[in-house]
C-alpha positions in Angstrom: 5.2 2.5 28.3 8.6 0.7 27.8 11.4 2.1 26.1 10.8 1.0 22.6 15.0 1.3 22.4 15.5 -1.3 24.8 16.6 -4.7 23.6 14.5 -6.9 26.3 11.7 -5.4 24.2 12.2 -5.4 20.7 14.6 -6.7 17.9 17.3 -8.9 17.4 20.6 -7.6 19.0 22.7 -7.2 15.7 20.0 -4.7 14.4 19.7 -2.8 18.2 23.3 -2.2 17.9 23.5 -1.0 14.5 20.5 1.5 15.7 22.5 2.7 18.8 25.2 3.1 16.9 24.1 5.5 13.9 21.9 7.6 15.9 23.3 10.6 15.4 24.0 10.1 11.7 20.5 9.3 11.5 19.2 12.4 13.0 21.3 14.6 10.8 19.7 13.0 8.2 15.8 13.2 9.1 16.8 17.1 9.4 18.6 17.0 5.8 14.8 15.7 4.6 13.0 18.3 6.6 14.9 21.1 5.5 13.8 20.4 2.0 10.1 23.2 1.6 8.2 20.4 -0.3 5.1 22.2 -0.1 2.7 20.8 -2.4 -0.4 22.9 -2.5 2.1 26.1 -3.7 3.1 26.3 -7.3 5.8 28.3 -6.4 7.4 24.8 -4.3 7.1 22.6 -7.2 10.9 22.2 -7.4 11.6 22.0 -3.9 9.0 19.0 -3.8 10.8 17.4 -6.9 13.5 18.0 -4.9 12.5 16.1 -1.6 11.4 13.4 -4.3 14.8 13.1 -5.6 16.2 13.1 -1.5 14.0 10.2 -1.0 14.7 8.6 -4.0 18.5 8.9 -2.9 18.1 7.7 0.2 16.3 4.4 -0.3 19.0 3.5 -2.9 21.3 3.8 0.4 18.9 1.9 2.9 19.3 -1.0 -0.1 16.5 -0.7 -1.9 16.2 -1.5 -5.7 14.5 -0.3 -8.7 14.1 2.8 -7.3 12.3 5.4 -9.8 10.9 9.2 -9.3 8.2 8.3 -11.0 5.7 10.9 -13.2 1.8 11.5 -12.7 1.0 14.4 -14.4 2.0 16.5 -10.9 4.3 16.0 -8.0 6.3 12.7 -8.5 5.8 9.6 -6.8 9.1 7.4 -5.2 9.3 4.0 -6.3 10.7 1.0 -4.8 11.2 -2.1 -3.9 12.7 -5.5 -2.2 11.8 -8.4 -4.4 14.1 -11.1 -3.2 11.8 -13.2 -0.3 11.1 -16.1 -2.1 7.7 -17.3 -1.3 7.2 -14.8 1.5 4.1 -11.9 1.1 4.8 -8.8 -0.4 4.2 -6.0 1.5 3.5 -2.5 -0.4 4.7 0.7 2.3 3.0 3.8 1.5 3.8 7.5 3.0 4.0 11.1 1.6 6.8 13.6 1.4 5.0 16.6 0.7 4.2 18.7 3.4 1.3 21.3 4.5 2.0 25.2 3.8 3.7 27.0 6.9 1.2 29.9 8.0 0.7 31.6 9.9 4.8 31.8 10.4 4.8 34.2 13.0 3.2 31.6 15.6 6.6 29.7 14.5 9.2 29.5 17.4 11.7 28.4 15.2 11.8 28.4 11.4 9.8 26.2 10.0 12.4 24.7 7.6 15.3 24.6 9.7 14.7 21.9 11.9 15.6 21.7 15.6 15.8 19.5 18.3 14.2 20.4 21.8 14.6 18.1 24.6 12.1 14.7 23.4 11.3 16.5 20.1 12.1 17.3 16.3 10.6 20.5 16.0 10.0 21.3 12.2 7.2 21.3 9.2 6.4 17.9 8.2 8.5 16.2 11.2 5.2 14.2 12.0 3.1 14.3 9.0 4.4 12.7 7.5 8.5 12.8 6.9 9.4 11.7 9.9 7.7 8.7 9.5 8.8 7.8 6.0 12.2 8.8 7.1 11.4 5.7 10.0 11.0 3.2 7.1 13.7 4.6 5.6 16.1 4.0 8.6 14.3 1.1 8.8 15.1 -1.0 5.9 19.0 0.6 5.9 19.0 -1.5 9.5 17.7 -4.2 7.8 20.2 -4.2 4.6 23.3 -3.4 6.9 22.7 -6.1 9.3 20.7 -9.1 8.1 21.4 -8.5 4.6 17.4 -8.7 3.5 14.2 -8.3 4.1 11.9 -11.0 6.0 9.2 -9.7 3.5 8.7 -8.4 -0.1 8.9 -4.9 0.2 7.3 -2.1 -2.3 7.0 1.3 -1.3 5.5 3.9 -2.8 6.5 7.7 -0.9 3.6 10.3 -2.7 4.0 14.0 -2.9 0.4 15.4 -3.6 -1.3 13.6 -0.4 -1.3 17.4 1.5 -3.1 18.4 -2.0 -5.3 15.2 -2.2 -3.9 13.0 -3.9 -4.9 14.4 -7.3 -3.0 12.1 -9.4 -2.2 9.3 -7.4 -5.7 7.1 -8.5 -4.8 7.1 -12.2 -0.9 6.6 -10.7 -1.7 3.4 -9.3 -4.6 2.4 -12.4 -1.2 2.4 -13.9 0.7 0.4 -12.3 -1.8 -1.7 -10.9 0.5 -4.9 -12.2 3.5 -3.7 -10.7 2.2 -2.7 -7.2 0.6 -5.8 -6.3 1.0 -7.3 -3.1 -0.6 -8.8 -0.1 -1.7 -5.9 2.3 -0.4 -2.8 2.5 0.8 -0.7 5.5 0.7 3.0 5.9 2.1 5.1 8.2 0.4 8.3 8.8 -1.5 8.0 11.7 -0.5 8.5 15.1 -1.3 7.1 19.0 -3.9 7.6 21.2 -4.6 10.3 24.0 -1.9 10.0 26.2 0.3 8.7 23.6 -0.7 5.3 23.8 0.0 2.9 21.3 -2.8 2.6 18.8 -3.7 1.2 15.3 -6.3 3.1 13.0 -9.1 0.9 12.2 -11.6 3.7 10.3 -10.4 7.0 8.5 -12.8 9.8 7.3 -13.1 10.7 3.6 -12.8 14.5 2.2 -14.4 16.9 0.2 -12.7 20.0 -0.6 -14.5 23.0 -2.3 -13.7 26.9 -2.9 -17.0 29.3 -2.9 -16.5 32.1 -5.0 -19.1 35.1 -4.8 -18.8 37.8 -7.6 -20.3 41.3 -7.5 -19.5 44.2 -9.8 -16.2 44.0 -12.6 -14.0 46.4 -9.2 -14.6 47.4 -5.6 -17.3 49.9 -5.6 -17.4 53.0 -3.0 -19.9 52.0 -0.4 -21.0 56.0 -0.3 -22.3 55.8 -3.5 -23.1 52.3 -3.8 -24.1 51.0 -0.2 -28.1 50.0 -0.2 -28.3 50.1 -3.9 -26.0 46.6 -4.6 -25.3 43.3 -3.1 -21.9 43.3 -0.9 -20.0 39.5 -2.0 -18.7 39.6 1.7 -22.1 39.6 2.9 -23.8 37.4 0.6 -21.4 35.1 1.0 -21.4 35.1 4.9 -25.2 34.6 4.2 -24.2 31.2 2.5 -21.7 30.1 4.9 -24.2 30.9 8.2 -26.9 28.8 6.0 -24.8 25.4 5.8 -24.8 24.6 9.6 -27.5 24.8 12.1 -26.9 25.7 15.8 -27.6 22.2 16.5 -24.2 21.4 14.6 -26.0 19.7 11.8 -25.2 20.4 8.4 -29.1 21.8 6.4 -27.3 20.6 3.0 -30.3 18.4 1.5 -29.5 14.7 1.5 -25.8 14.9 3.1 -27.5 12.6 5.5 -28.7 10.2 3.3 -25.7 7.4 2.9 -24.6 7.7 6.8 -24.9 4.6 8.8 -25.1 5.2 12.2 -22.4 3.0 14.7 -23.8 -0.1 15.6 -24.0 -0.8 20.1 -21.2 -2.7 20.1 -19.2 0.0 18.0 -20.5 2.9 20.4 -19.2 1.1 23.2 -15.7 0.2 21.7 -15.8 4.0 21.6 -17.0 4.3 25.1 -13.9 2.2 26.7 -11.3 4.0 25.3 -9.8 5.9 27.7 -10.3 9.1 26.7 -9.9 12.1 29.2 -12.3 14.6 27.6 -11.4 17.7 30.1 -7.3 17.3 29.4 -8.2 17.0 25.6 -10.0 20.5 25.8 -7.0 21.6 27.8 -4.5 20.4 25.5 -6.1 22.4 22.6 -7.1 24.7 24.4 -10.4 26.1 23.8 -12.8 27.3 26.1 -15.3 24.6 25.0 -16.2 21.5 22.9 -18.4 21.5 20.4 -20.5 19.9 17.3 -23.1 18.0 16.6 -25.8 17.5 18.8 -26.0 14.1 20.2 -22.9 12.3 19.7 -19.7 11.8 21.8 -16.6 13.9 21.2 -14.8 11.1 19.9 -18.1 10.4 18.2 -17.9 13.5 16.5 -14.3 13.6 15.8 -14.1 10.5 14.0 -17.3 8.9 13.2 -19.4 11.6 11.9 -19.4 13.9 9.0 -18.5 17.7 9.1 -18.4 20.9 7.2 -16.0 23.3 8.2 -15.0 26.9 6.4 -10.9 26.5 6.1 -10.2 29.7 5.1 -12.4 33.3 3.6 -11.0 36.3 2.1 -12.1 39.3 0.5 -12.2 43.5 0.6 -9.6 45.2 1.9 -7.9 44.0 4.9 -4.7 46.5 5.7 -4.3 49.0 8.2 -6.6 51.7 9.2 -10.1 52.2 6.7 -11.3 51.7 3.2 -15.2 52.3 2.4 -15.5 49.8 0.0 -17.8 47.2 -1.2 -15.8 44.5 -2.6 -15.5 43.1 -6.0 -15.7 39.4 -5.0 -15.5 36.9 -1.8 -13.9 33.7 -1.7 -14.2 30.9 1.1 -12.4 27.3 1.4 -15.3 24.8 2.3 -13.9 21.2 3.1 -16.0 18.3 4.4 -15.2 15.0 6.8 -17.2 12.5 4.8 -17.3 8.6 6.5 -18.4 5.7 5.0 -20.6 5.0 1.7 -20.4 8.7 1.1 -19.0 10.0 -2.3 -17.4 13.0 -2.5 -18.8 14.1 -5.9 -22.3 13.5 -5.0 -22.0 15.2 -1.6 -20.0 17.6 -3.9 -23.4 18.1 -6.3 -25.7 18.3 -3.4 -23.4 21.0 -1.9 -23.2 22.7 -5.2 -27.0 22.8 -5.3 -27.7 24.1 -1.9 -25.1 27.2 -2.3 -27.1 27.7 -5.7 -30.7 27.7 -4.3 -29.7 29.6 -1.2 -27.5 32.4 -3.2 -28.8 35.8 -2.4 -29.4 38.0 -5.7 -27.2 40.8 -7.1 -23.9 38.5 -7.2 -22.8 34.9 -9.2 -21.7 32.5 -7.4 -19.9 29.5 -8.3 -18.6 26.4 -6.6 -15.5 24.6 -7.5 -14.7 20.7 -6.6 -11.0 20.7 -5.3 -10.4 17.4 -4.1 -12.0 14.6 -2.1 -11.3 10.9 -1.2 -13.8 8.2 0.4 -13.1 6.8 4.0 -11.6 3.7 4.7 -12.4 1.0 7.6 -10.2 -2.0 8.6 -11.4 -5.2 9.8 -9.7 -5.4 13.6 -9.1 -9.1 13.1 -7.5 -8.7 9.8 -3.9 -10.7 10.3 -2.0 -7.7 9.0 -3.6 -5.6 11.7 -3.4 -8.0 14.2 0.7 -8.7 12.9 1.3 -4.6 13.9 -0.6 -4.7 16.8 2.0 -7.6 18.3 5.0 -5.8 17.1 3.6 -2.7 19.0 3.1 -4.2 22.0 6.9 -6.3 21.5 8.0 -2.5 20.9 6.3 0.0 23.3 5.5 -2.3 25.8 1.6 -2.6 26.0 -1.4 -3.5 23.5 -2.6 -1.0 21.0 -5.8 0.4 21.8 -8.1 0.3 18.3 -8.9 3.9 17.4 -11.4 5.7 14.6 -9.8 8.5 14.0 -11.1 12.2 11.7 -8.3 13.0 9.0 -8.5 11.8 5.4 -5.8 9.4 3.9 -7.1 9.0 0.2 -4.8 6.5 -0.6 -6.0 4.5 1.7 -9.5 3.8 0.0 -7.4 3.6 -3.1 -5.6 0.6 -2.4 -9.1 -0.8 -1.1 -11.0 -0.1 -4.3 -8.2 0.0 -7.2 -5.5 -2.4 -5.9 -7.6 -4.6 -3.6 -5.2 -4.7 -0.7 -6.2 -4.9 3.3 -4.4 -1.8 4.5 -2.9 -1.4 8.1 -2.8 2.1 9.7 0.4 1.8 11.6 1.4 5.2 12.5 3.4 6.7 15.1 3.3 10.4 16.2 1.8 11.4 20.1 -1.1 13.3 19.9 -1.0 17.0 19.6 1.7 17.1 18.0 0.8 20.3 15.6 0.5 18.8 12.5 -0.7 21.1 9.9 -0.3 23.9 12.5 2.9 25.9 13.9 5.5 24.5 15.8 4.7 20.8 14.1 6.9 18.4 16.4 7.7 14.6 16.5 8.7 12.4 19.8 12.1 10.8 19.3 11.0 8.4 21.6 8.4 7.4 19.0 10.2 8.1 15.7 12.6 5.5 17.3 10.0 3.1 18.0 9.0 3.6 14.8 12.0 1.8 13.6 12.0 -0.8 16.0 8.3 -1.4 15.3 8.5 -1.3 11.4 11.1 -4.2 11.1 9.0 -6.3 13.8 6.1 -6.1 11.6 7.4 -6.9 8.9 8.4 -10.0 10.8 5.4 -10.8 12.7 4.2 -10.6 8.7 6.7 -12.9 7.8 5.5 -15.4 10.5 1.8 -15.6 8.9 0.4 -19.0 7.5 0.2 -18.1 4.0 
């Protein structure tokens, strides 16, 4: 792959030597964001993600940009704004997130996870791939823009969210809102990443999400399981009886209708799958694990992009310190999310989830199911001319044609701007693979948050280009 920092290969020279020149002042700044604990799933972060809001907020009134508002939803803030001075070029609306995941378990951390370092090719910090560093790479990249050409090719609107890693609660009725003031054209968001091997890719298909807490209640306290073993139901137990009842061996998923609004891929879909190349033994080494599994049937990358899941995220309950306590516990609680994909709804999968932990629910405890959060999937048309504008300024960039990848996580938004703002979105994201997002020891190439740059202003002039 070419070095995306080489001029033969990417933008005009003016804008290459502004980039060369504030490197390291640029850096210092993509650490200044990270250090920032934006956490949004905690209560106990809400100011430190108000904080990063305000950061953001700061630093696009640097790169140039105008109207710039923290704007209220009702939870964390979204960070407006915009470039509005292309006359009769497309407008172009830029979406990210500054919130971050939570950072446990910390003591798999090498290095703290809010005090950001660099290690050879890499930023090593939460949130340095998903998803600051890449809104720090639009960042950078309009400042180049402003400081050298003076404007944008494009209208620009961004809109920076801070509840995405606590999906995107607020954001819907957020954009209802301001559905006037955020039209546009298409819409570009950047928080995807490349293909095995770190090749270049665009996103063409995103999961959706469901996210559900099962609570199991027993008696009012923890009972002694001398005196009360045999006689009532244990929570942990019924509610490892519910959790072993939601999957079959086969990795199919027994919930009652969850099938029902899947379509299955098309041939020539299957084999767009089939000629990616995708070396399934290094993947499984690169986790590592000592095998691969799921449903029975499908492909790997079948399974980890086109299909849907159910997976238990987290389960507590009892006593769990040192040594031994003969208890029967109060309560049980797990986290149960779902991978939905296309023409699935969250809240009827959400129902028909509901209904199954009901009807299967041994006696002797209440249990109760709370919705959390979901958002629908999203596909792309590959011949869409946004898509095909960021594929050629990937290629200009990096030095080779984007492969065209489905890929398993949940951007909510990205249905959103689909559904409430009818925009054509572009998934034009750039962190290697494995890069321990949501995990310890999260990590972005500077190879790639440069290319970033580079890539982001070519798009937007590849956009630029398009007959209206």
């Amino acid at each position: 792959m070419t070095d995306p920092t080489s001029t033969t290969t990417s933008i005009d020279a003016a804008l290459e030597q502004h980039l060369d020149t504030t490197q390291a002042a640029r850096l210092e700044s993509y650490q200044a964001f990270l250090r920032i604990p934006s956490i949004s799933a905690l209560p106990e972060h809400a100011h430190d993600v108000r904080a990063a809001a305000e950061w953001l907020a700061d630093a696009l009134r640097t790169a140039g940009v105008g109207h710039v508002e923290v704007a209220e939803t009702g939870g964390h803030p979204v960070v407006y704004g915009d470039w509005l001075h292309a006359d009769g070029a497309p407008t172009v609306l830029i979406y990210g997130h500054y919130d971050v995941q939570p950072v446990d378990p910390l003591d798999l951390w090498t290095s703290p996870p809010f005090e950001p370092v660099i290690e050879g090719d890499r930023m090593l910090a939460r949130g340095a791939a998903d998803d600051k560093g890449q809104v720090h790479a639009h960042v950078m990249a309009a400042a180049a823009l402003s400081a050298t050409r003076g404007a944008f090719p494009v209208n620009v609107k961004y809109v920076f969210e801070g509840e995405e890693e606590s999906s995107s609660v607020n954001l819907a009725a957020w954009l209802e809102t301001n559905r006037d003031r955020l039209a546009a054209d298409a819409a570009i968001i950047s928080d995807t990443g490349f293909f095995e091997g770190n090749l270049p890719a665009i996103t063409v298909s995103l999961r959706g999400l469901l996210y559900t807490q099962i609570d199991v209640i027993g008696s009012p306290v923890d009972l002694h399981s001398g005196g009360y073993g045999g006689a009532v139901q244990n929570p942990a137990n019924a509610l490892a009886q519910i959790i072993a009842a939601l999957k079959g061996p086969d990795g199919r998923i027994r919930i009652p209708g969850f099938y029902d609004e899947v379509v299955a891929l098309t041939d020539e879909e299957r084999a767009a799958l089939d000629a990616l190349p995708f070396d399934e033994a290094a993947y499984q080494a690169s986790i590592p694990v000592t095998a691969l599994v799921g449903e029975a049937g499908f492909s790997t990358l079948e399974r980890r992009a086109t299909r849907p899941t159910l997976d238990v995220n987290g389960i507590w309950g009892g006593f769990q310190g040192t040594g031994a306590k003969t208890i029967i516990p109060a309560h049980a609680h797990a986290k149960v999310s779902c991978r939905l994909v296309a023409d699935q709804d969250p809240d009827v999968i959400f129902e028909r989830l509901r209904a199954f932990v009901q009807e299967i629910a041994p006696p002797g405890v209440t249990v109760a199911v709370q919705f959390l959060g979901g958002g629908r999937a999203s596909l792309t048309p590959l011949d869409h001319p946004i898509t095909q504008a960021g594929a050629r300024a990937l290629e200009a960039v990096f030095g080779r044609p984007p492969v065209f990848i489905r890929e398993g996580g949940s951007i909510p938004v990205t249905a959103s701007f689909a559904s409430v703002l009818g925009l054509p979105v572009v998934l034009l994201g750039f962190t290697q693979p494995h890069e321990n997002a949501h995990a310890p020891d999260e990590w972005m190439s500077l190879a790639n948050y440069e290319g970033a740059i580079r890539a982001i202003v070519r798009t937007l002039d590849e956009i630029a280009a398009l007959p209206r």
